[in-house]
Steps between C-alpha positions, in 0.01 A plus 500: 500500500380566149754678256365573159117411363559305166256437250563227272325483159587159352579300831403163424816441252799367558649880582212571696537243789859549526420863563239434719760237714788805536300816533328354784796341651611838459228668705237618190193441563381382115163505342528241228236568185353216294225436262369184693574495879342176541772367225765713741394428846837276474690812567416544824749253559791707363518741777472534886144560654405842506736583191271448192180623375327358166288672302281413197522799272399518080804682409302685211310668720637818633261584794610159661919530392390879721369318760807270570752789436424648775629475815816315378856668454662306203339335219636228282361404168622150387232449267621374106398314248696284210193482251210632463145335589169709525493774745875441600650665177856669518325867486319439817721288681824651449386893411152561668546342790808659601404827409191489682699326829789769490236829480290337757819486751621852423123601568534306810853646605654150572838477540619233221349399168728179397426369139645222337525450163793302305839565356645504156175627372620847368604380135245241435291766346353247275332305820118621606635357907784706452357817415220493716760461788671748426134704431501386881795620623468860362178531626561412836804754504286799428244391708706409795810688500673349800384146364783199473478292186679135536583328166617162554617205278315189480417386843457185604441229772307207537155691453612669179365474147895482338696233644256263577345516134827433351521227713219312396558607164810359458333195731277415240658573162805342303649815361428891595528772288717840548347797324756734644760447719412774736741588785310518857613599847227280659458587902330317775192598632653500890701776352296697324226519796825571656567858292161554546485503909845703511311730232268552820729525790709743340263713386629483137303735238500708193718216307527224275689177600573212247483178720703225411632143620898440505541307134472610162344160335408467137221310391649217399741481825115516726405202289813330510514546880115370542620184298800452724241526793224218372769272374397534135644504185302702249551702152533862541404580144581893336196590334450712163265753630235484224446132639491663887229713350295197366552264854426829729153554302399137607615559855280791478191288442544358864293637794833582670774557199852344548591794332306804335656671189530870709725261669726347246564864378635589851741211507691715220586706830760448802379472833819636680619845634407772240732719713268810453369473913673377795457122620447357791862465565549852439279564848690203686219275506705147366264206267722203592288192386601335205275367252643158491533426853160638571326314248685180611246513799160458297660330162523070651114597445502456108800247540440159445296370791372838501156630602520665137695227315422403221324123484 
């Protein structure tokens, strides 16, 4: 017996498929949205026959995001960006998109609008991602009144864009620079798709949670711990931020930056608890996977005999 109808905007990530994995071992029957389903038809094997529906939707136009909306009883919008590229710049990504998503569902009368966006983004007022999430956010409040925002720390898993670039990073070169030495509450993507499914059982609405994993790492202390991992000795080098300037502008010249300087300026920031919204733990819903013991499971990849290693 189906419980909820969940639409999934942003699916084929690493958040995506672990959603897709407990919602329907949880009963939802989940319609998974991607720009490609021929690139997505993998997904299929994520969840039980019956359970999952994938459509092929342009997410810029409205008539189709109308289409999909209804019929469904919670929505989830997972879809960010890091830096910008063509069509997918921060304004429609992170404002436009959920603004249009979030009036759609009220017009539709569904029962949840979830929207994540990220945490510690509320002083970086000097970051174009950071103020077009929390452009985002406020939207989506007005427009959806009962909606449930979800800002979590970095998360990461073997699919992410975070650990596994500082891996090969610090694979490949002799020294690695710190710009800032930012403190992060990384959590794992199990339990984040976790907060996510409770989020739908419980019905939970009209609030803001700030998701986070059970460490408070600095930037440094990831490195140090990725090191540790890959049996490497490298030097972590504090750098003068008019040089972090100069090296970010020539990671900007690649097709996918290292690093982008919208970036650099929100590693000023904290990633942790701002302490303005509950967190996860506040609703009893516990992020026990800790970074190192979880990345132990992926690293021996960039170790020396490594898939990744370097030659």
């Amino acid at each position: 017996m189906v419980n909820k109808k969940v639409l999934i905007f942003g699916a084929s990530g690493q958040i995506g498929r672990k959603i897709i994995r407990k919602a329907t071992l949880n009963n939802h029957k989940v319609t998974a949205v991607t720009r490609n389903i021929h690139r997505s038809l993998f997904l299929k094997t994520q969840a039980p026959l019956g359970y999952l529906d994938i459509e092929e939707c342009n997410i810029f136009d409205e008539n189709n995001l109308k289409k999909l909306i209804q019929e469904h009883d919670v929505c989830i919008n997972l879809v960010g960006i890091l830096f910008e590229k063509k069509n997918n710049t921060f304004k429609n990504i992170h404002v436009n998109l959920p603004s249009v998503l979030s009036r759609i569902c009220k017009e539709n009368n569904l029962d949840q609008f979830i929207h994540v966006s990220a945490l510690g983004i509320e002083e970086a007022i000097d970051s174009d991602y950071a103020k077009s999430k929390l452009e985002g956010e406020k939207l989506v409040k007005e427009n959806f009144e009962k909606s449930t925002i979800l800002k979590p720390s970095i998360v990461f898993s073997q699919d992410d864009g975070f650990s596994t670039k500082f891996l090969s990073l610090l694979n490949l070169l002799p020294f690695f620079p710190i710009f800032y030495n930012t403190k992060f509450t990384p959590i794992h993507c199990t339990d984040f798709s976790k907060i996510i499914v409770e989020v739908i059982n419980r019905n939970i609405c009209s609030t803001t949670i700030e998701c986070v994993g059970p460490q408070v790492l600095t930037f440094r202390e990831i490195l140090e711990i990725l090191l540790k991992l890959i049996n490497k000795k490298r030097i972590l080098v504090p750098m003068p931020i008019l040089i972090s300037k100069v090296m970010v502008k020539f990671f900007e010249l690649m097709p996918n930056p290292l690093m982008t300087l919208d970036q650099l300026k929100l590693l000023k920031y904290d990633n942790i608890l701002s302490g303005k919204y509950k967190s996860n733990k506040d609703f009893g819903i516990q992020s026990n996977l800790q970074f190192e013991n979880e990345v132990k499971k992926y690293s021996f990849m960039w170790a020396d005999g490594g898939e990744y290693s370097k030659k």
